[in-house]
N, CA, C and O of each residue as an XYZ file, in Angstrom:
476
protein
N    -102.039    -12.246     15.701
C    -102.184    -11.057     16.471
C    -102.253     -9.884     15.519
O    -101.295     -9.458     14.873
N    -103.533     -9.387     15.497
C    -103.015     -8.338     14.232
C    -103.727     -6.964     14.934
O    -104.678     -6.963     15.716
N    -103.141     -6.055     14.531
C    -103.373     -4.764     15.080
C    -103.877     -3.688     14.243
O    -103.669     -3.785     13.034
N    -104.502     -2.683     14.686
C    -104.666     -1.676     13.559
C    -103.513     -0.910     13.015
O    -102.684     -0.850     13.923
N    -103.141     -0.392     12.122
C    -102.137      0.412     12.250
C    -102.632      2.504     11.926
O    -103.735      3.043     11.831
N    -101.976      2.773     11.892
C    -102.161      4.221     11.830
C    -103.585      4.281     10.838
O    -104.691      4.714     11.163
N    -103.170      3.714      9.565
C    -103.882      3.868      8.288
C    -104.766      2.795      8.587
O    -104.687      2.167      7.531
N    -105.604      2.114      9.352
C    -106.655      1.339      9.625
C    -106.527      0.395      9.529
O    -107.311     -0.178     10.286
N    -105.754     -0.488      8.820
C    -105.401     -1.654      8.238
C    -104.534     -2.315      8.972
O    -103.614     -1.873      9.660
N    -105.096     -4.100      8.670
C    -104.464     -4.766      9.786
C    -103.105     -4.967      9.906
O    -102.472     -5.136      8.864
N    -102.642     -4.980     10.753
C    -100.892     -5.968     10.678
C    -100.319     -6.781     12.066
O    -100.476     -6.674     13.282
N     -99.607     -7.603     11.193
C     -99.705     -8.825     12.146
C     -97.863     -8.629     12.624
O     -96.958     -8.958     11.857
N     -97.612     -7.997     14.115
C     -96.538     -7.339     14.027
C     -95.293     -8.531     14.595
O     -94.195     -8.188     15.032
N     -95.714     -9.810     14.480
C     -95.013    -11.053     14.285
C     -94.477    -11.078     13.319
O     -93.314    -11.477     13.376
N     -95.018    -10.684     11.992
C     -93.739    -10.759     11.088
C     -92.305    -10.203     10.993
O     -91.355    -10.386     10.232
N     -92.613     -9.225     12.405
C     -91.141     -8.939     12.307
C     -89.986    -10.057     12.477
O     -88.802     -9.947     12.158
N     -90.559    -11.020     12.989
C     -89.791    -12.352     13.795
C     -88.701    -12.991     12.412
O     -87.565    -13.464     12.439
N     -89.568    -12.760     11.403
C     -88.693    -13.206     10.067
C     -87.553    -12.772      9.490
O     -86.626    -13.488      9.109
N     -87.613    -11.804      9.437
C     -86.501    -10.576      9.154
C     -85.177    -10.841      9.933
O     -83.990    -10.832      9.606
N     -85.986    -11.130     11.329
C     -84.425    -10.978     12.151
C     -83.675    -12.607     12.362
O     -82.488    -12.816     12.612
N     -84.906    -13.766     12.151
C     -84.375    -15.189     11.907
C     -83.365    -15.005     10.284
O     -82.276    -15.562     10.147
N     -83.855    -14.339      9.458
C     -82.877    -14.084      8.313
C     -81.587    -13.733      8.655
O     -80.629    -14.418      8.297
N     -81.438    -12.412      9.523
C     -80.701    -12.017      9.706
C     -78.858    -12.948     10.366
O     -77.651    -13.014     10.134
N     -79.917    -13.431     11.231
C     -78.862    -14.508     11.993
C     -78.819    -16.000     11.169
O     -77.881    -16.713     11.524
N     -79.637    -16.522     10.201
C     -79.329    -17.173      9.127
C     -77.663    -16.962      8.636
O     -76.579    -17.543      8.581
N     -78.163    -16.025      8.417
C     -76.824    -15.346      7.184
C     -75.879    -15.110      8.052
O     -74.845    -14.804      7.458
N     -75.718    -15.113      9.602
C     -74.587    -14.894     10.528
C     -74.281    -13.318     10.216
O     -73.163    -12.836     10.029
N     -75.678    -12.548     10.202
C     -75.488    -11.129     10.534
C     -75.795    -10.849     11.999
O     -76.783    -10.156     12.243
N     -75.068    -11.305     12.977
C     -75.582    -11.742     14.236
C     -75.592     -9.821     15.114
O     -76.398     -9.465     15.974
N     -74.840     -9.249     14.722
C     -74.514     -7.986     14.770
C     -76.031     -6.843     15.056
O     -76.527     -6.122     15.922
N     -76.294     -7.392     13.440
C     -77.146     -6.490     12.222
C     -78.694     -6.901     13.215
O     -79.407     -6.053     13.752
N     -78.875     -8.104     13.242
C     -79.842     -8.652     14.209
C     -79.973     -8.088     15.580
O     -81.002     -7.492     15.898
N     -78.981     -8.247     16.408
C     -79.190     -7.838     17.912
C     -79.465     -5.998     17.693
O     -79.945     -5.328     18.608
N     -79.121     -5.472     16.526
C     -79.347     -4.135     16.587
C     -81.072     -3.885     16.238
O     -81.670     -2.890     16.648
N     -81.688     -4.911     15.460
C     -82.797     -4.707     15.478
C     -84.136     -5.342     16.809
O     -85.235     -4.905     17.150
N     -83.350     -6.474     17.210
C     -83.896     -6.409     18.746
C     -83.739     -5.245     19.328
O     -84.842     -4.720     19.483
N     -82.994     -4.684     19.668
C     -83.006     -3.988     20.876
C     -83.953     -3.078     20.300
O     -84.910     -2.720     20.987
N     -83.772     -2.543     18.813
C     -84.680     -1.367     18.753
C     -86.392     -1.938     18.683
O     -87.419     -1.260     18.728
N     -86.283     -2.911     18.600
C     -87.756     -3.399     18.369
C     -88.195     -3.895     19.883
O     -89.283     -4.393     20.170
N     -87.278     -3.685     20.633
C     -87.443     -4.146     22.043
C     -88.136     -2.837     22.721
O     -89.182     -2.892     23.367
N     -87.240     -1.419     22.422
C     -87.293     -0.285     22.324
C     -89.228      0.254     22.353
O     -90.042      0.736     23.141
N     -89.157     -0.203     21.022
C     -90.802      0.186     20.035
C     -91.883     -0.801     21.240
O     -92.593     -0.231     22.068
N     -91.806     -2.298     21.108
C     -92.933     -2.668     21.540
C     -92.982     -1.970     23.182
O     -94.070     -1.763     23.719
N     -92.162     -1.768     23.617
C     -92.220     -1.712     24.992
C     -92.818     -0.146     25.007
O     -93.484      0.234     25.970
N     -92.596      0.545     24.117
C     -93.129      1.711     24.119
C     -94.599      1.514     23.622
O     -95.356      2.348     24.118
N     -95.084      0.800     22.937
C     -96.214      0.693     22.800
C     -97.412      0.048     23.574
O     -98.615      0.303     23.522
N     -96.617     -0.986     24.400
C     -97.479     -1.240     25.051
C     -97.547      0.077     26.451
O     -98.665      0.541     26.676
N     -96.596      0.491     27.130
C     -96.663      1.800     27.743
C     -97.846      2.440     27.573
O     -98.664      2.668     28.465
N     -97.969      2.835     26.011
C     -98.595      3.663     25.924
C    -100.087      3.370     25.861
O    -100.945      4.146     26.280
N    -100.374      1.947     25.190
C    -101.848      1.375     25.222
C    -101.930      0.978     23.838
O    -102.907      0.445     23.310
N    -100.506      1.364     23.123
C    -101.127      1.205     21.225
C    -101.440     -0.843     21.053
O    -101.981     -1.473     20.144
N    -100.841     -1.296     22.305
C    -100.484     -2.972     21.840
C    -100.396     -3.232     23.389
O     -99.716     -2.614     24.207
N    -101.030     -4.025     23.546
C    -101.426     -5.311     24.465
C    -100.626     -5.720     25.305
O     -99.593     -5.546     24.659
N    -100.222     -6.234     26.482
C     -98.892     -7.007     27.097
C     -98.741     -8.002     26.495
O     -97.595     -8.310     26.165
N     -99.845     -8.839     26.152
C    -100.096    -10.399     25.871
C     -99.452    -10.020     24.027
O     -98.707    -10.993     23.915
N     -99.356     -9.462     23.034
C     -99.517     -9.191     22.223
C     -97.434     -9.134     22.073
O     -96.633     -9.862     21.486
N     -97.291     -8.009     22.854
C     -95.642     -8.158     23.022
C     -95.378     -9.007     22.967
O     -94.678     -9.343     22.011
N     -95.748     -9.926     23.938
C     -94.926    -11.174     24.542
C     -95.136    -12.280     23.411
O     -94.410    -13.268     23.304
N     -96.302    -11.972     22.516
C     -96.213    -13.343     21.445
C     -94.661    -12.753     20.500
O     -93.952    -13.588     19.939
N     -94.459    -11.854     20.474
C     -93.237    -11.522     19.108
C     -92.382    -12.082     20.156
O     -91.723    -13.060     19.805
N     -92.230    -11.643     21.485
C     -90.465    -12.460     22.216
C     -90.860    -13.959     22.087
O     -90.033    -14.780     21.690
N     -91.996    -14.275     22.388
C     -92.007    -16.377     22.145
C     -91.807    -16.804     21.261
O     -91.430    -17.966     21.109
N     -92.084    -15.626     20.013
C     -92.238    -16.224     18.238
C     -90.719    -16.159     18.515
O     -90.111    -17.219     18.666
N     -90.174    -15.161     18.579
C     -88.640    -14.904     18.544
C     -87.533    -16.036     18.910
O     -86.440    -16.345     18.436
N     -88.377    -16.530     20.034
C     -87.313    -17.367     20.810
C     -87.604    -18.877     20.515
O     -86.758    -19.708     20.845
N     -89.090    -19.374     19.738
C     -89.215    -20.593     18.901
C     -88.297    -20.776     17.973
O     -87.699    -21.831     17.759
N     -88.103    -19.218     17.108
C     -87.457    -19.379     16.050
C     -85.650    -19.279     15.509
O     -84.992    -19.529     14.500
N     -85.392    -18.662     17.141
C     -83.818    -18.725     17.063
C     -83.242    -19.897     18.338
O     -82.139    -20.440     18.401
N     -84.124    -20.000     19.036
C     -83.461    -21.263     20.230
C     -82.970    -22.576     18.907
O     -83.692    -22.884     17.959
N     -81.536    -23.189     19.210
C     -81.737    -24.293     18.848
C     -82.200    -25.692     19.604
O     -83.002    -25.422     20.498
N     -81.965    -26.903     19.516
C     -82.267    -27.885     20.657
C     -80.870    -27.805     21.435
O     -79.705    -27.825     21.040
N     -81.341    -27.728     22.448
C     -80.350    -27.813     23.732
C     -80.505    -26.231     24.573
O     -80.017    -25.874     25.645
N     -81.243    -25.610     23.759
C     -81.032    -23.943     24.197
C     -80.210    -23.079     23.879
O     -80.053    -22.053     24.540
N     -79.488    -23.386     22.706
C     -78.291    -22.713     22.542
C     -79.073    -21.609     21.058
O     -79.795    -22.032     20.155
N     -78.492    -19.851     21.322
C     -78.179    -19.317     20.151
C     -77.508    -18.992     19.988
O     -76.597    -19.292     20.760
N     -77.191    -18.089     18.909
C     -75.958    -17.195     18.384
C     -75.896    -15.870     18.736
O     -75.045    -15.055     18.380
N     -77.059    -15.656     19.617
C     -76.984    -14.010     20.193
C     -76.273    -13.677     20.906
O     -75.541    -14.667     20.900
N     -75.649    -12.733     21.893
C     -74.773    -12.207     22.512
C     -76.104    -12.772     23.876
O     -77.253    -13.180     23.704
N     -75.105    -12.504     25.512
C     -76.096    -12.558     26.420
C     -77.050    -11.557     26.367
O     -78.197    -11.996     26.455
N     -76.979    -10.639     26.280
C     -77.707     -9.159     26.401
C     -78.944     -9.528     25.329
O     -80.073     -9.793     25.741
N     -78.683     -9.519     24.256
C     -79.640    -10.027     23.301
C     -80.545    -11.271     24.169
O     -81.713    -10.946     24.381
N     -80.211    -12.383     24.586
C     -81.029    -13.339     25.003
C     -81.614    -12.882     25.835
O     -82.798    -13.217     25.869
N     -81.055    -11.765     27.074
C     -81.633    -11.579     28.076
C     -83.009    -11.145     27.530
O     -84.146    -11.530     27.804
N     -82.462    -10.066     26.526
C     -83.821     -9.213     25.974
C     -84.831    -10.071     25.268
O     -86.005     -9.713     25.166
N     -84.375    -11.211     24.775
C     -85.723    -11.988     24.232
C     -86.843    -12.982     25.607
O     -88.016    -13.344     25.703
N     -85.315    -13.077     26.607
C     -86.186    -13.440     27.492
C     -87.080    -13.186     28.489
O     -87.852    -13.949     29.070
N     -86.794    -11.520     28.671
C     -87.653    -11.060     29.224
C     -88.412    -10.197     28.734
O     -89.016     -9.247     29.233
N     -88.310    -10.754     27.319
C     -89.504     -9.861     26.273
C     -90.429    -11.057     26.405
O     -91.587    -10.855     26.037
N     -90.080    -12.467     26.940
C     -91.051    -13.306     27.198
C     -91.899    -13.224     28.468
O     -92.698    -14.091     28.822
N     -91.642    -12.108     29.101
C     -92.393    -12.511     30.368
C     -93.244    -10.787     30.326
O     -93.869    -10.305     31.271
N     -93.022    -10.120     28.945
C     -93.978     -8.482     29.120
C     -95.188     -8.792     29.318
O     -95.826     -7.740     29.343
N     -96.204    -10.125     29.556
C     -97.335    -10.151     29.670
C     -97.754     -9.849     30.666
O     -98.923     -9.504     30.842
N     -96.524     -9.942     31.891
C     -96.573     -9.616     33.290
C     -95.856     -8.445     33.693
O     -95.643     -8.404     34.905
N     -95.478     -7.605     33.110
C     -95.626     -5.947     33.278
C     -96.576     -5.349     33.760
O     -97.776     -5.199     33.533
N     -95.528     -4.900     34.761
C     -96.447     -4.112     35.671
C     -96.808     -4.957     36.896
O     -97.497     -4.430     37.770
N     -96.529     -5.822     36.989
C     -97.079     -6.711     37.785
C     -95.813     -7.261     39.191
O     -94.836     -7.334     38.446
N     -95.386     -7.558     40.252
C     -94.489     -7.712     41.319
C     -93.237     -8.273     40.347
O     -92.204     -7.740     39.942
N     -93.794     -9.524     40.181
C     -92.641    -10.286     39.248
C     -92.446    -10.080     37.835
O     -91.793    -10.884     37.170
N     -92.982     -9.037     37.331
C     -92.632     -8.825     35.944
C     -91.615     -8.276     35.569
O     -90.788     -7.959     36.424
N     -91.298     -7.922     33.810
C     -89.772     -7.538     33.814
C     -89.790     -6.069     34.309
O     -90.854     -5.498     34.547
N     -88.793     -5.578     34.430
C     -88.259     -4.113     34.561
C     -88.412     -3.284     33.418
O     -87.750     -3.910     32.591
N     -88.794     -2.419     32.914
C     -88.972     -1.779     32.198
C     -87.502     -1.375     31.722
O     -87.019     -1.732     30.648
N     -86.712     -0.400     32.891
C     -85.700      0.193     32.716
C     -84.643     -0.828     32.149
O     -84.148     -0.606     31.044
N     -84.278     -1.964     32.889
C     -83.902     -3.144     32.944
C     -84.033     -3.350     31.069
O     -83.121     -3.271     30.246
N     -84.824     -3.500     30.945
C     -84.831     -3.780     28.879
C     -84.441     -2.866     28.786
O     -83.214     -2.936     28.729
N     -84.948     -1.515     28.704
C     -84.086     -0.165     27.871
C     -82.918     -0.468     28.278
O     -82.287     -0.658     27.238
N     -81.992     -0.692     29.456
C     -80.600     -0.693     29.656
C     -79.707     -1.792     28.637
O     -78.737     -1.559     27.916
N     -80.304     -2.826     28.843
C     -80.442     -3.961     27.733
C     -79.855     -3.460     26.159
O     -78.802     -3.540     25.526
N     -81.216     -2.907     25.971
C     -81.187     -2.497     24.063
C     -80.324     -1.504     23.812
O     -79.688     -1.256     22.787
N     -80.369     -0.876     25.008
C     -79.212      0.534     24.717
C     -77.689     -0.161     24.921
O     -76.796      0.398     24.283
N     -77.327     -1.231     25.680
C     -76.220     -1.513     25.993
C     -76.095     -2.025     24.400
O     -75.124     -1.758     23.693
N     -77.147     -2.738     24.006
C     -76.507     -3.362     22.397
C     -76.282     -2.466     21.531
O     -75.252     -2.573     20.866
N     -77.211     -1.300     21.293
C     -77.026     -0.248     20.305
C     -75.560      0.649     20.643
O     -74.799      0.993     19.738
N     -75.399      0.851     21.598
C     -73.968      1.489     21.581
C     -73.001      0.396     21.665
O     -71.935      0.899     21.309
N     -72.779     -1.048     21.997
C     -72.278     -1.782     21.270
C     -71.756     -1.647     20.060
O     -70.576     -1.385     19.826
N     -72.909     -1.882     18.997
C     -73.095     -2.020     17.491
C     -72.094     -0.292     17.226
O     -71.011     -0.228     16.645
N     -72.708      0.684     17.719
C     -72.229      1.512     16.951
C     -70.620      1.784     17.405
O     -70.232      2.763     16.768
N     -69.663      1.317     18.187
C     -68.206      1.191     18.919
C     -67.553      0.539     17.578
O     -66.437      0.771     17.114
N     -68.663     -0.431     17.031
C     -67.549     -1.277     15.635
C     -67.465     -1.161     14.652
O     -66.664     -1.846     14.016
């Protein structure tokens, strides 16, 4: 999935998916859910706005959730965090009867970010 960015040039905004599988590697499980939410934050604002795709979102929450689900379904995220990957799996259907809530994620990412910053 690669996109233009400001400066013309492509980027493939799946790689963020790496960064934050690192993150929870290392049992920075914290450090991680703070960059979901804000990256939950960004795509959702971008697709809003038209900069990125529905279908395009929703590949970073599937990449996301290939790469931290273990077998059985189990991660190390908090619920709030899963919620947000899981209904960062369904932004293809934004906007749509059964799609996610918009507000519903911001309440989400904001509940984690003032989380993170309480500790």
């Amino acid at each position: 999935m690669e996109l233009a960015t400001e400066s013309g040039h492509p980027s493939d905004v799946t790689d963020v998916v790496g960064p934050v599988v690192d993150l929870v590697e290392r049992h920075l499980i914290r450090d991680a859910e703070v960059v979901l939410a804000f990256l939950t934050l960004w795509l959702l604002r971008r697709v809003e706005t038209g900069l990125m795709t529905r279908d395009q979102a929703n590949r970073v929450f599937t990449t996301l959730d290939a790469r931290l689900t273990r077998p059985g379904g189990q991660t190390d995220l908090s619920d709030e965090a899963q919620e947000l990957v899981f209904e960062g799996e369904l932004l293809h259907h934004l906007g749509e009867a059964d799609g996610p809530d918009p507000a519903q994620l911001r309440a989400l990412a904001f509940t984690i970010l003032q989380r993170a910053e309480r500790r």
